[in-house]
PDB file of the backbone (N, CA, C, O) and the ligand in Angstrom, with CONECT records:
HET     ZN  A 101       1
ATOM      1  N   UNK A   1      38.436 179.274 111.058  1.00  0.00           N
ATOM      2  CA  UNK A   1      38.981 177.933 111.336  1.00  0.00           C
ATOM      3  C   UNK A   1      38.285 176.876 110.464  1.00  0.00           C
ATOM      4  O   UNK A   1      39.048 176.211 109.764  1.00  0.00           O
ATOM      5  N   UNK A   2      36.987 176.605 110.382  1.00  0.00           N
ATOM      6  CA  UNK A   2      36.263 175.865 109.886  1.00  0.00           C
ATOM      7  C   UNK A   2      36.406 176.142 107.922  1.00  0.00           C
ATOM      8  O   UNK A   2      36.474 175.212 107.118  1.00  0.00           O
ATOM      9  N   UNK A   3      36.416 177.295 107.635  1.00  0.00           N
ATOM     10  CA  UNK A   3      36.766 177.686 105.732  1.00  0.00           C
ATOM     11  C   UNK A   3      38.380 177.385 106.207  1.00  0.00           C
ATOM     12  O   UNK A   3      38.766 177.740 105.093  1.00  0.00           O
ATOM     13  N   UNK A   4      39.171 177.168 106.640  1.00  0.00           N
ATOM     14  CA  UNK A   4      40.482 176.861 106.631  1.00  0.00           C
ATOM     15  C   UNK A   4      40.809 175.222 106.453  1.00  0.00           C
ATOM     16  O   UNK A   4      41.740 174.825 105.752  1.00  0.00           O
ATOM     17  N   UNK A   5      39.861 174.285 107.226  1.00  0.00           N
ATOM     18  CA  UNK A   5      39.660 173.248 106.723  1.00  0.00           C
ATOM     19  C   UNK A   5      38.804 172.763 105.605  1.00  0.00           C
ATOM     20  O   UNK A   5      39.346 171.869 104.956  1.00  0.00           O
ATOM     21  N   UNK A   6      37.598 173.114 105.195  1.00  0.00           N
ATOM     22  CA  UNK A   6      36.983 172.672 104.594  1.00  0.00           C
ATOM     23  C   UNK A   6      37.877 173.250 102.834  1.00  0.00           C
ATOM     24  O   UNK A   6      37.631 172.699 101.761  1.00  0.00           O
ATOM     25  N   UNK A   7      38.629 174.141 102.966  1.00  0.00           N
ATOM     26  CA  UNK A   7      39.916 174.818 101.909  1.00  0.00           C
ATOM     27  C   UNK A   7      41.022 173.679 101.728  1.00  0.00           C
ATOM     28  O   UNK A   7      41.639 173.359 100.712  1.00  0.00           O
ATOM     29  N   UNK A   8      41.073 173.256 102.794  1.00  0.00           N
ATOM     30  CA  UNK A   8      42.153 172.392 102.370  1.00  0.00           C
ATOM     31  C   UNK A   8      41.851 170.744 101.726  1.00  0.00           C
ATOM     32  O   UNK A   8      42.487 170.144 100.860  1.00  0.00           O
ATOM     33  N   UNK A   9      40.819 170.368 102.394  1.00  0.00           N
ATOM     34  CA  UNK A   9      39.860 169.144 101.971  1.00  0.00           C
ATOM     35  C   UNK A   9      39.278 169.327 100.378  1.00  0.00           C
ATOM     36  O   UNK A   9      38.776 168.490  99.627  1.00  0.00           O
ATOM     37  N   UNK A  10      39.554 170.761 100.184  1.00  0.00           N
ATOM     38  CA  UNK A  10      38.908 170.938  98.593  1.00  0.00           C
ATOM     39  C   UNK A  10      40.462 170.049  97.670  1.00  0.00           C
ATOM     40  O   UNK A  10      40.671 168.994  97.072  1.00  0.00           O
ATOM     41  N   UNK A  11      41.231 171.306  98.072  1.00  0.00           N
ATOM     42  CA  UNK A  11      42.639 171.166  97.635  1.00  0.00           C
ATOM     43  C   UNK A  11      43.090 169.325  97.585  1.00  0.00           C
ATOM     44  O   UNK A  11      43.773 168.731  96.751  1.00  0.00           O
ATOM     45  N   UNK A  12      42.696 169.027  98.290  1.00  0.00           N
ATOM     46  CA  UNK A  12      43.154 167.416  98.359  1.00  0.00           C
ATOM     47  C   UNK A  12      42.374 166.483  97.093  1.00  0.00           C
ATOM     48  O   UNK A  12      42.904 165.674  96.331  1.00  0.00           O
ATOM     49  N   UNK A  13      41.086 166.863  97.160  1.00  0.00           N
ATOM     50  CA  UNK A  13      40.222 166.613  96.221  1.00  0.00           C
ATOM     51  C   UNK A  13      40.948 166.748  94.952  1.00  0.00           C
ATOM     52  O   UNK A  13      41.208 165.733  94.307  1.00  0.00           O
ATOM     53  N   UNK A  14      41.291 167.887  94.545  1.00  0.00           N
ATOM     54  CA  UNK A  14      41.747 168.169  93.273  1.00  0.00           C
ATOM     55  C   UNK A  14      43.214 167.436  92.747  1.00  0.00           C
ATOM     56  O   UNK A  14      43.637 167.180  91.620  1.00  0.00           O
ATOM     57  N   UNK A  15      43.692 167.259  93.912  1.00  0.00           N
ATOM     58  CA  UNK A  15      45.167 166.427  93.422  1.00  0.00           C
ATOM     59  C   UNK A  15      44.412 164.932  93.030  1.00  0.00           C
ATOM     60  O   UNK A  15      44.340 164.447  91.901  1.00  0.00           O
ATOM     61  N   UNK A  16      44.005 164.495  93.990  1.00  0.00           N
ATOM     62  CA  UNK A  16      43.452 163.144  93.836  1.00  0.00           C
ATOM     63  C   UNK A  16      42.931 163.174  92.593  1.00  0.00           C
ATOM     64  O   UNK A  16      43.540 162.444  91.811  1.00  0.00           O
ATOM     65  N   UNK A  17      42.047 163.745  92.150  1.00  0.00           N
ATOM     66  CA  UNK A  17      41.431 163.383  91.061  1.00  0.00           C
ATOM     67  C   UNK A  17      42.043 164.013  89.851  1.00  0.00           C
ATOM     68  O   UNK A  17      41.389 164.232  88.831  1.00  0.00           O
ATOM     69  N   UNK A  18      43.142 164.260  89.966  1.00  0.00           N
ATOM     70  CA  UNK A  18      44.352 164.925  88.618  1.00  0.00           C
ATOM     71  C   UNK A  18      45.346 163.784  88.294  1.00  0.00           C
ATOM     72  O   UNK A  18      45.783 163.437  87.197  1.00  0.00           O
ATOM     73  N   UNK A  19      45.765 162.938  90.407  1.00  0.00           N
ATOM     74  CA  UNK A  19      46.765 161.772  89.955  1.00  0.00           C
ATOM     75  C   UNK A  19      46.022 160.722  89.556  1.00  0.00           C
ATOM     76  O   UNK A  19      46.594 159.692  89.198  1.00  0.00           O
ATOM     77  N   UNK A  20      44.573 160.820  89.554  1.00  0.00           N
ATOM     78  CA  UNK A  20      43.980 159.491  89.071  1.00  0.00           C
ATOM     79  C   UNK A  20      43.593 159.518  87.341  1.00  0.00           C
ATOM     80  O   UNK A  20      42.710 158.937  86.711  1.00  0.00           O
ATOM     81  N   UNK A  21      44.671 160.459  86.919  1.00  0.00           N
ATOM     82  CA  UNK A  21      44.199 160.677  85.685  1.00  0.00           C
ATOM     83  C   UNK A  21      45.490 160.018  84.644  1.00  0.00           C
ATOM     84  O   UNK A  21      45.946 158.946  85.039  1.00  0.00           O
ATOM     85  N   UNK A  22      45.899 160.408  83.769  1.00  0.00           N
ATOM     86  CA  UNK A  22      46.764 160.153  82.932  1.00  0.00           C
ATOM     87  C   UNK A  22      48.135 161.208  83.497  1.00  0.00           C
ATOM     88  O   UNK A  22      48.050 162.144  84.292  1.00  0.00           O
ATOM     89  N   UNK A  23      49.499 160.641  82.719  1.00  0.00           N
ATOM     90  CA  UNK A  23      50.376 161.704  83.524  1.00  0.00           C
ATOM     91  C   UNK A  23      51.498 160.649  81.925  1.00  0.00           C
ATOM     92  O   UNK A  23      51.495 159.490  81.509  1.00  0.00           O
ATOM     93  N   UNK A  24      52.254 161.919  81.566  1.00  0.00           N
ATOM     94  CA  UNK A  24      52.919 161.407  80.229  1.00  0.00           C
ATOM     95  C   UNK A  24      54.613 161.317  80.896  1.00  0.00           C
ATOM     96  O   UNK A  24      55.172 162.407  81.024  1.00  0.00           O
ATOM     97  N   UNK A  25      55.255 160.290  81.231  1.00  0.00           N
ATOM     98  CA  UNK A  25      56.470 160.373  81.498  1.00  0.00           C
ATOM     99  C   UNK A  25      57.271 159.696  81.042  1.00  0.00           C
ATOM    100  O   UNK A  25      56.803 158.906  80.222  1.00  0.00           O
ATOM    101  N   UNK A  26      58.619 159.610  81.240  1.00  0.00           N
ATOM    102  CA  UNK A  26      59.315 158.601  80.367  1.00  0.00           C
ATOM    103  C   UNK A  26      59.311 157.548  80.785  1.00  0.00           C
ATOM    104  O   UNK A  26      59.815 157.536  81.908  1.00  0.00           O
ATOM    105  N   UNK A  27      58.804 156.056  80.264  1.00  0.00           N
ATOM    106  CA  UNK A  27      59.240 154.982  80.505  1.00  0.00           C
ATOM    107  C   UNK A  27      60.426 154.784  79.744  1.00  0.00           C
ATOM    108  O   UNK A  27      60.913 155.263  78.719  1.00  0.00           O
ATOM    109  N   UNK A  28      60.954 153.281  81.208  1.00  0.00           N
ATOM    110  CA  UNK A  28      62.696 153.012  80.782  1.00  0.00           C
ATOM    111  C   UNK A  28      62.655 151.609  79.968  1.00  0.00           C
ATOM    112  O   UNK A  28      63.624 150.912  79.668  1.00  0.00           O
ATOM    113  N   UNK A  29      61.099 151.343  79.648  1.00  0.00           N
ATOM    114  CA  UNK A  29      61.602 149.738  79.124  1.00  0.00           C
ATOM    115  C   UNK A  29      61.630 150.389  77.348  1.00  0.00           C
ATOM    116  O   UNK A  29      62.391 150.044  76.444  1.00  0.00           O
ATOM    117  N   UNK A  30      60.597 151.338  77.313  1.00  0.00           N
ATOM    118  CA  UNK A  30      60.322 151.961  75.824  1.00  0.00           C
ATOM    119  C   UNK A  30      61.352 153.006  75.873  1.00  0.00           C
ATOM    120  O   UNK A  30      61.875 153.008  74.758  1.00  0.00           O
ATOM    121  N   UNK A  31      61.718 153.601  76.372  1.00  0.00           N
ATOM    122  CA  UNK A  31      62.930 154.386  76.202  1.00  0.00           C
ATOM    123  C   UNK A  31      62.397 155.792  75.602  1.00  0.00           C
ATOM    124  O   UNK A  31      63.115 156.406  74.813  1.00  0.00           O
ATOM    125  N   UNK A  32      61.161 156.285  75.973  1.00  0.00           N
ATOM    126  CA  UNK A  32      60.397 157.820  75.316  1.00  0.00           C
ATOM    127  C   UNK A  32      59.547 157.919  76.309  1.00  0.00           C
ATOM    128  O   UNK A  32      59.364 157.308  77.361  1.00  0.00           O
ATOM    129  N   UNK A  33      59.026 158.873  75.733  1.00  0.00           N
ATOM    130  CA  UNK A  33      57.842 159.679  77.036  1.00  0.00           C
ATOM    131  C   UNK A  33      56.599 159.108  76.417  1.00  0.00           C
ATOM    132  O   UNK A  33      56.187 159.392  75.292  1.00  0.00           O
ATOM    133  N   UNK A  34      56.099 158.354  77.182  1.00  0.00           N
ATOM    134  CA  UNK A  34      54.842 157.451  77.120  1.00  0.00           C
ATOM    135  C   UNK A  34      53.778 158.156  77.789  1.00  0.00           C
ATOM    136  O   UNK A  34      54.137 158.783  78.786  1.00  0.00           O
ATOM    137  N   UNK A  35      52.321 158.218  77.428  1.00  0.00           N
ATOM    138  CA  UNK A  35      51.211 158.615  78.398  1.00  0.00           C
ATOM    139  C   UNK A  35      50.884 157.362  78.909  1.00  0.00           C
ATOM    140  O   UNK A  35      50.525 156.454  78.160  1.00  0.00           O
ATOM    141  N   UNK A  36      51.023 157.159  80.748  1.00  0.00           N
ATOM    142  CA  UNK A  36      50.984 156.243  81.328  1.00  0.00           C
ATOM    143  C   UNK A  36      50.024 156.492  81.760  1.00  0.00           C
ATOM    144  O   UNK A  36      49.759 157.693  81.820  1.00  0.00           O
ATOM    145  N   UNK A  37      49.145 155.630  82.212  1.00  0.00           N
ATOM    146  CA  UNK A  37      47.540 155.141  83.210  1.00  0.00           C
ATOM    147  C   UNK A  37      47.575 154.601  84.138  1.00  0.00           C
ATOM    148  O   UNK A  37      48.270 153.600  84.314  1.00  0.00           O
ATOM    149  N   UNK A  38      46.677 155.229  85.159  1.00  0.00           N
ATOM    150  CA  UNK A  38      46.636 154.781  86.393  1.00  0.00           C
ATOM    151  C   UNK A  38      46.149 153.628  86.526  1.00  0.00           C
ATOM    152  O   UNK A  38      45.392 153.196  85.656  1.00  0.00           O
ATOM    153  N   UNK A  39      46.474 152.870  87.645  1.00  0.00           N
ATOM    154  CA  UNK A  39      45.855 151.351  87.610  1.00  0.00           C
ATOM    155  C   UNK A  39      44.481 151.671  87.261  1.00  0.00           C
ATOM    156  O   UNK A  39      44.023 150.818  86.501  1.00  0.00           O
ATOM    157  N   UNK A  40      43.623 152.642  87.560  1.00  0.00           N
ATOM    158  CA  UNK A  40      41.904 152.459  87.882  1.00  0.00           C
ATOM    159  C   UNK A  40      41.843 152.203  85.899  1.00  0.00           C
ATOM    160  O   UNK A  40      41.179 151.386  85.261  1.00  0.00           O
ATOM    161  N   UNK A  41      42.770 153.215  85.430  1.00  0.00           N
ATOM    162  CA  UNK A  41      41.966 153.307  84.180  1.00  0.00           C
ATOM    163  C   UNK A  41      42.630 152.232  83.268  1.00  0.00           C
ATOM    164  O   UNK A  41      42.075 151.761  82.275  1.00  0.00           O
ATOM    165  N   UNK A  42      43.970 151.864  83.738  1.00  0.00           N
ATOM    166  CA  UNK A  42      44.380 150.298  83.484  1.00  0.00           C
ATOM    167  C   UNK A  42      43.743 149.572  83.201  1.00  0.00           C
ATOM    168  O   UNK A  42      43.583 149.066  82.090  1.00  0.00           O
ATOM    169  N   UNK A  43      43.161 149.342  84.324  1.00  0.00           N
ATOM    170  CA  UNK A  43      41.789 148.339  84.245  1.00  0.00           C
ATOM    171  C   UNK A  43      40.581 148.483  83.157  1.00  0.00           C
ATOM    172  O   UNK A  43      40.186 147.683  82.309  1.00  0.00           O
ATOM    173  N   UNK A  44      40.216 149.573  83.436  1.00  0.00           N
ATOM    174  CA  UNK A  44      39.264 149.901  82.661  1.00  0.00           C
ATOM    175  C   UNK A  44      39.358 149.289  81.115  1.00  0.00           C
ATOM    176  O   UNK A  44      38.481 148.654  80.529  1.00  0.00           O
ATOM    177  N   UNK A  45      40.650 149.655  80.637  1.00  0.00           N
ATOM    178  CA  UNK A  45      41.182 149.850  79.348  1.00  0.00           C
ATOM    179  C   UNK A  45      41.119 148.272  79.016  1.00  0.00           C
ATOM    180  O   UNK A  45      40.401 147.869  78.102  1.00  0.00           O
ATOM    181  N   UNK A  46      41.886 147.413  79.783  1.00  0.00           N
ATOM    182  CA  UNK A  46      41.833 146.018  79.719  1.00  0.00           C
ATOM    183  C   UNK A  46      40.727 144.981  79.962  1.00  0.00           C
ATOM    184  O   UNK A  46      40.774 143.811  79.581  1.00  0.00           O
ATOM    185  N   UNK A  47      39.544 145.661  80.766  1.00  0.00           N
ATOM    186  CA  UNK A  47      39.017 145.036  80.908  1.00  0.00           C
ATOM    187  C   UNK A  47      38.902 143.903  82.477  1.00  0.00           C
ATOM    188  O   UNK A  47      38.068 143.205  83.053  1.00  0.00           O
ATOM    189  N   UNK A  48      40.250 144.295  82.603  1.00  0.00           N
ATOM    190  CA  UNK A  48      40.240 143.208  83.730  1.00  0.00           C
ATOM    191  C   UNK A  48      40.539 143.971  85.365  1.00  0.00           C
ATOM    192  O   UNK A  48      40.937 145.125  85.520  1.00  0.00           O
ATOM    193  N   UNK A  49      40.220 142.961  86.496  1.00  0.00           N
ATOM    194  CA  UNK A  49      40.090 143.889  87.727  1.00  0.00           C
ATOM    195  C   UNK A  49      41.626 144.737  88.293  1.00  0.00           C
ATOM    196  O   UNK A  49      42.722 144.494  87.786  1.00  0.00           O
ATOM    197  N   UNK A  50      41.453 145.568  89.226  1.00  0.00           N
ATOM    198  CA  UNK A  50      42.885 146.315  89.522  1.00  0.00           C
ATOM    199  C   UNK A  50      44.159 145.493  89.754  1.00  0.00           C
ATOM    200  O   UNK A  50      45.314 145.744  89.408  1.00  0.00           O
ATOM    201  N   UNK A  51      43.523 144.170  90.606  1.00  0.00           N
ATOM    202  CA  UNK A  51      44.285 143.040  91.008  1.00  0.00           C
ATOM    203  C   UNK A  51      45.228 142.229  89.692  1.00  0.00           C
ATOM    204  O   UNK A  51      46.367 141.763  89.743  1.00  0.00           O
ATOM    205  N   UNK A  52      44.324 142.279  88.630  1.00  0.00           N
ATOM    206  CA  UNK A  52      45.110 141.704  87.784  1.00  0.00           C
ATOM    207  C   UNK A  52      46.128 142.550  87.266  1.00  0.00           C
ATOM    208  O   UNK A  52      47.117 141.935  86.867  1.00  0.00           O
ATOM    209  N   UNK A  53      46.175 144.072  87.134  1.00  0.00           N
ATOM    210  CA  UNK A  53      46.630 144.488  86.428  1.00  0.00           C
ATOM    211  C   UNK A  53      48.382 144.940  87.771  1.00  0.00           C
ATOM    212  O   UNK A  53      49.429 145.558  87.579  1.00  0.00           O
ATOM    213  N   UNK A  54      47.906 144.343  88.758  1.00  0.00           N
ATOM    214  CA  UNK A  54      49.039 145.025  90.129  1.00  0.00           C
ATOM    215  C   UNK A  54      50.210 143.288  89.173  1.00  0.00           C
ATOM    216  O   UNK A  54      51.437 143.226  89.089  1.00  0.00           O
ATOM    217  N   UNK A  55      49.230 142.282  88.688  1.00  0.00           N
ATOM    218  CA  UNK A  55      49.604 140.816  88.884  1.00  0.00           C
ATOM    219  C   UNK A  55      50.516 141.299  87.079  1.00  0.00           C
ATOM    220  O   UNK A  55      51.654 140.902  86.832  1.00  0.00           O
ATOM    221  N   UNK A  56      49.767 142.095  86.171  1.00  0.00           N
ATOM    222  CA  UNK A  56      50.777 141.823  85.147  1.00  0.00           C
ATOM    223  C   UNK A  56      51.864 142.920  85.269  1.00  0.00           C
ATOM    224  O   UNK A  56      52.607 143.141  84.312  1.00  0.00           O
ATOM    225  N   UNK A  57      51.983 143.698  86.572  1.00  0.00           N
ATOM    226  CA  UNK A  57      52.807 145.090  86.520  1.00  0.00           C
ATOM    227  C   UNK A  57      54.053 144.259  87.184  1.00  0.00           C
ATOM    228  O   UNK A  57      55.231 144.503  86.924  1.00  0.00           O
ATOM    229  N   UNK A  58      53.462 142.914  88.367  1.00  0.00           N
ATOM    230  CA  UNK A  58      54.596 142.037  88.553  1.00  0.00           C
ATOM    231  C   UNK A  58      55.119 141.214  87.611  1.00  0.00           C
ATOM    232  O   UNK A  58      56.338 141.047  87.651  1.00  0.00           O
ATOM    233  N   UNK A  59      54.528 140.694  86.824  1.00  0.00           N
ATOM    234  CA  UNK A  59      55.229 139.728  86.309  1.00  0.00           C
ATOM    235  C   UNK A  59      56.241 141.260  85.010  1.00  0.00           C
ATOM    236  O   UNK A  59      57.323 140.843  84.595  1.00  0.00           O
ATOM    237  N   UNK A  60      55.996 142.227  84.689  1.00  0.00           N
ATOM    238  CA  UNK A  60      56.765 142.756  83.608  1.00  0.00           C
ATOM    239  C   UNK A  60      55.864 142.597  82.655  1.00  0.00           C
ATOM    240  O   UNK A  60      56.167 142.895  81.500  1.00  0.00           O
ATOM    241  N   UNK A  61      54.874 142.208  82.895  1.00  0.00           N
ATOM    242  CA  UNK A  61      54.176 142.334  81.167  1.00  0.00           C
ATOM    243  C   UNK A  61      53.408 143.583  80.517  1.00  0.00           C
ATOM    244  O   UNK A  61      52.754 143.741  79.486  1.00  0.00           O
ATOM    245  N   UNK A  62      53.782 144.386  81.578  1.00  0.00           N
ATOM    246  CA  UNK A  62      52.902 145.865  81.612  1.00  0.00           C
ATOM    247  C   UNK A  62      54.049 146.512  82.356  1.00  0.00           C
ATOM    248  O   UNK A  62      54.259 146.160  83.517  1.00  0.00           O
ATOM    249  N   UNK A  63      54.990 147.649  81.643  1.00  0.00           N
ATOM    250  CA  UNK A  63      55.512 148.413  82.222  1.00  0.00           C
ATOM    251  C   UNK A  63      54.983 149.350  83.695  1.00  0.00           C
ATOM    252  O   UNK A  63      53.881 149.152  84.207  1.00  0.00           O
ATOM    253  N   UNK A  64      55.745 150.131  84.104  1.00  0.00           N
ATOM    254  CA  UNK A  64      55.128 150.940  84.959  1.00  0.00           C
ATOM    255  C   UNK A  64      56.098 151.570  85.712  1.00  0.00           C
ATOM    256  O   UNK A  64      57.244 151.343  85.322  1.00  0.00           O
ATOM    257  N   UNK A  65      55.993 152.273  86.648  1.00  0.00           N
ATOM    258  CA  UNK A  65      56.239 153.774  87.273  1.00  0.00           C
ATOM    259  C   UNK A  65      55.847 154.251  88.792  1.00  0.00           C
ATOM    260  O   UNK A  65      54.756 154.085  89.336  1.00  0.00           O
ATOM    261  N   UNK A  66      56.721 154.729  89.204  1.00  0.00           N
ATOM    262  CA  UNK A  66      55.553 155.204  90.599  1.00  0.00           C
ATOM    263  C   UNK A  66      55.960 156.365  90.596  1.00  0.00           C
ATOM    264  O   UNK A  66      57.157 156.454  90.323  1.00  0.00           O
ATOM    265  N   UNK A  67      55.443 157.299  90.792  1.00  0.00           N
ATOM    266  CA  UNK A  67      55.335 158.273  91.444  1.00  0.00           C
ATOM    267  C   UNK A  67      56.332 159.281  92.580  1.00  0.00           C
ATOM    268  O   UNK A  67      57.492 158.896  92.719  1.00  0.00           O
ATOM    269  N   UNK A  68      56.076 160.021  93.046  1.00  0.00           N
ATOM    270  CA  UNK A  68      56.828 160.051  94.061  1.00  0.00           C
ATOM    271  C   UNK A  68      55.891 160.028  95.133  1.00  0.00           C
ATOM    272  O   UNK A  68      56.383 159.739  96.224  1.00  0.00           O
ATOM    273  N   UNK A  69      54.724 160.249  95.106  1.00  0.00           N
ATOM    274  CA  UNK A  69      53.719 160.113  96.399  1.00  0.00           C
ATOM    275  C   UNK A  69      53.495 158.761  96.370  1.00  0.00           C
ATOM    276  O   UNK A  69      52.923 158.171  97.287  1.00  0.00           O
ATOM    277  N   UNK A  70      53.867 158.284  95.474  1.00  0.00           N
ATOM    278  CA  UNK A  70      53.741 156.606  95.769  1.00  0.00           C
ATOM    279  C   UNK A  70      52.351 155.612  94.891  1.00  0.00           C
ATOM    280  O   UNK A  70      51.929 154.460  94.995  1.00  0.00           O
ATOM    281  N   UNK A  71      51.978 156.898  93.982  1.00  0.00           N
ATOM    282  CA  UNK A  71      50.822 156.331  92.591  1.00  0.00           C
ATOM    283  C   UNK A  71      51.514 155.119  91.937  1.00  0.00           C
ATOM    284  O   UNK A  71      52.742 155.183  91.879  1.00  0.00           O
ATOM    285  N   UNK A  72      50.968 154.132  91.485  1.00  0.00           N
ATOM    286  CA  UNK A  72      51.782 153.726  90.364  1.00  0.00           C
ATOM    287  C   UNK A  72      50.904 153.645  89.318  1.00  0.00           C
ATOM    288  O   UNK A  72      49.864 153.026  89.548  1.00  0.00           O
ATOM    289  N   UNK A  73      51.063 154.132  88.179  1.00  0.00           N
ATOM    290  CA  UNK A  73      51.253 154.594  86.401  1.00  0.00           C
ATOM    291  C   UNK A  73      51.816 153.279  86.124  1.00  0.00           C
ATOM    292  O   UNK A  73      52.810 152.673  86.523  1.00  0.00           O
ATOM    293  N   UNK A  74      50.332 152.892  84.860  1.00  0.00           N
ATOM    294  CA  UNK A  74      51.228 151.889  84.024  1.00  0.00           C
ATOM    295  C   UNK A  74      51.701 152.344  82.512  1.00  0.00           C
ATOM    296  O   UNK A  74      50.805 153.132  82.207  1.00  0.00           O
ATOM    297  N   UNK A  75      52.459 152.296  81.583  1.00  0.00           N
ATOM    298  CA  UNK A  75      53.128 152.524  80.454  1.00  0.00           C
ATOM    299  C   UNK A  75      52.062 152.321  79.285  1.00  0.00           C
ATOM    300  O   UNK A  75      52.219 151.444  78.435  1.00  0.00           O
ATOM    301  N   UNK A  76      50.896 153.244  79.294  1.00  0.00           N
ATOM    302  CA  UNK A  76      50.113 152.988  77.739  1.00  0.00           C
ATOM    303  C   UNK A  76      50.568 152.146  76.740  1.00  0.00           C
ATOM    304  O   UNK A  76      49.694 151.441  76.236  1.00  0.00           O
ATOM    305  N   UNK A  77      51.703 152.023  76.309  1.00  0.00           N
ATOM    306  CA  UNK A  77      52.267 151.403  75.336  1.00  0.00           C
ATOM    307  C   UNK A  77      52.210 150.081  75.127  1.00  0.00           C
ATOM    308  O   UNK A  77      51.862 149.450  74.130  1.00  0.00           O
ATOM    309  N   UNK A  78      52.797 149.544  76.749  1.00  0.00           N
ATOM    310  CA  UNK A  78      52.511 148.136  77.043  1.00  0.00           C
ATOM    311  C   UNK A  78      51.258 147.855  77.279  1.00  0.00           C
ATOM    312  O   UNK A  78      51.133 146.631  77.309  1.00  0.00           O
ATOM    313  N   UNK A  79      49.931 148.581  77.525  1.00  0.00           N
ATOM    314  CA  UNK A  79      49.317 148.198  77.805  1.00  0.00           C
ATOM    315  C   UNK A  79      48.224 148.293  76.708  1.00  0.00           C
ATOM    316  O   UNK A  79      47.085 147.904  76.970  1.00  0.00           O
ATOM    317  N   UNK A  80      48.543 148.815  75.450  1.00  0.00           N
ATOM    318  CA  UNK A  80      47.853 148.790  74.156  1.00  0.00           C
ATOM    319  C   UNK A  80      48.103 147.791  73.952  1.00  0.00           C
ATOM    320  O   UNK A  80      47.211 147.005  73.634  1.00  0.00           O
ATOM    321  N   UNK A  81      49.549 147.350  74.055  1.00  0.00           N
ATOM    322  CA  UNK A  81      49.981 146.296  73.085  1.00  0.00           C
ATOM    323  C   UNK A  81      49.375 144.870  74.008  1.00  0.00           C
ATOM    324  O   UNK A  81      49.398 143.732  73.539  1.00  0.00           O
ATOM    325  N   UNK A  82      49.004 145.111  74.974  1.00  0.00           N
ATOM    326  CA  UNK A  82      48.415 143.603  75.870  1.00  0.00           C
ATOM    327  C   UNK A  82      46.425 143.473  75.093  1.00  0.00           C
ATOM    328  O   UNK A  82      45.698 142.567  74.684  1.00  0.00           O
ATOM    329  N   UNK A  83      46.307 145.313  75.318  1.00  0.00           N
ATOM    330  CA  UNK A  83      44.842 145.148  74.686  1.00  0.00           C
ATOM    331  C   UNK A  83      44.483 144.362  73.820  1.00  0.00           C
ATOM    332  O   UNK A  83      43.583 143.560  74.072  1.00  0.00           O
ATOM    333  N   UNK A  84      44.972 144.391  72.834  1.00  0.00           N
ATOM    334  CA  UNK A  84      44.797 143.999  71.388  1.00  0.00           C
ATOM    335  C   UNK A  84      45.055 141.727  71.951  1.00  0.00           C
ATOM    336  O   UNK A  84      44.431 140.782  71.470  1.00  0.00           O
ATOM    337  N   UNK A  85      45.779 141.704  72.660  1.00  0.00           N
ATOM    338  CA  UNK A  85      45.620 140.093  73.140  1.00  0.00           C
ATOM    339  C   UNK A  85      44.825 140.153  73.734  1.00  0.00           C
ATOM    340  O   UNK A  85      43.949 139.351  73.410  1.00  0.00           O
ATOM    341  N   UNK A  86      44.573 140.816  74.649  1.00  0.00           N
ATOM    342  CA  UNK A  86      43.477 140.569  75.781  1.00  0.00           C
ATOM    343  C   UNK A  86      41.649 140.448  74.928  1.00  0.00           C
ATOM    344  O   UNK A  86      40.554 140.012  75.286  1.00  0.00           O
ATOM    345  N   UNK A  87      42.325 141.255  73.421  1.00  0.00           N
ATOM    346  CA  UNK A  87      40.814 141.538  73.017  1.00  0.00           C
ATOM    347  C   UNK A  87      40.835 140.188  71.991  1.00  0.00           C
ATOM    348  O   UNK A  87      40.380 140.734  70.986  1.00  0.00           O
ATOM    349  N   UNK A  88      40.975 139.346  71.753  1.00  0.00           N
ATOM    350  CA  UNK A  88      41.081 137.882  70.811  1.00  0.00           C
ATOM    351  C   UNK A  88      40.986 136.631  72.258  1.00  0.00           C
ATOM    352  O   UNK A  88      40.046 135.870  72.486  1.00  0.00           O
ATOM    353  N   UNK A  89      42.209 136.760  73.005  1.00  0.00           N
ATOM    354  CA  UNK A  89      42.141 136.106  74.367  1.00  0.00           C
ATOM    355  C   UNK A  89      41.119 135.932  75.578  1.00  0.00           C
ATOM    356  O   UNK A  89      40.977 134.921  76.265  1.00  0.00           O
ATOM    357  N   UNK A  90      40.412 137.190  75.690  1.00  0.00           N
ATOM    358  CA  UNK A  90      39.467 137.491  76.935  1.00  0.00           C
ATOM    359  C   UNK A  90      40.289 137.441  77.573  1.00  0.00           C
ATOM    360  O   UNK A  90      40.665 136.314  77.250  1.00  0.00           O
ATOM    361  N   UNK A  91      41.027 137.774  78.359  1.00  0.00           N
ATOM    362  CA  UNK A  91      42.013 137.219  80.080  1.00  0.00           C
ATOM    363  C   UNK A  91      41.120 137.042  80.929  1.00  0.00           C
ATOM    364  O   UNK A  91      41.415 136.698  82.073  1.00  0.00           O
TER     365      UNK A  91
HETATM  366 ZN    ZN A 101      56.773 151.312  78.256  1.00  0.00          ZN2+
END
């Protein structure tokens, strides 16, 4: 009973830390299969906190995606192309 749970708590582990990774799918604003990023590494990439990046996934200035478990993936593409402002700008 007890290796039956502590088996499945592994298993959970491993998804989590696979959907918190990169995942290549098609975005519809670029129209190809983009390697999209999770908000955590969104951030990372930009520089700026998760909050901002939920704030440019609303306004459209950063494509994005969800999942079907309900992740949302932002569109690398858009979010290179914000880097390169964000890196002259600071946001
Ligand atoms: Zn895109």
């Amino acid at each position: 009973m007890k290796t039956v749970i502590k088996f499945e708590k592994h298993e959970l582990t491993i998804i989590r830390v696979r959907r918190s990774q990169t995942v290549t799918v098609f975005c519809a604003v670029c129209r190809e299969k983009v390697l999209h990023l999770s908000v955590t590494r969104a951030s990372a990439a930009l520089g700026v906190s998760e909050t901002a990046v939920f704030r440019l996934v609303e306004s459209g200035t950063v494509h994005s995606m969800e999942t079907a478990s309900g992740a949302l993936f932002v569109c690398g593409n858009s979010v290179s192309v914000l880097a390169k402002q964000v890196g002259s700008e600071n946001l």
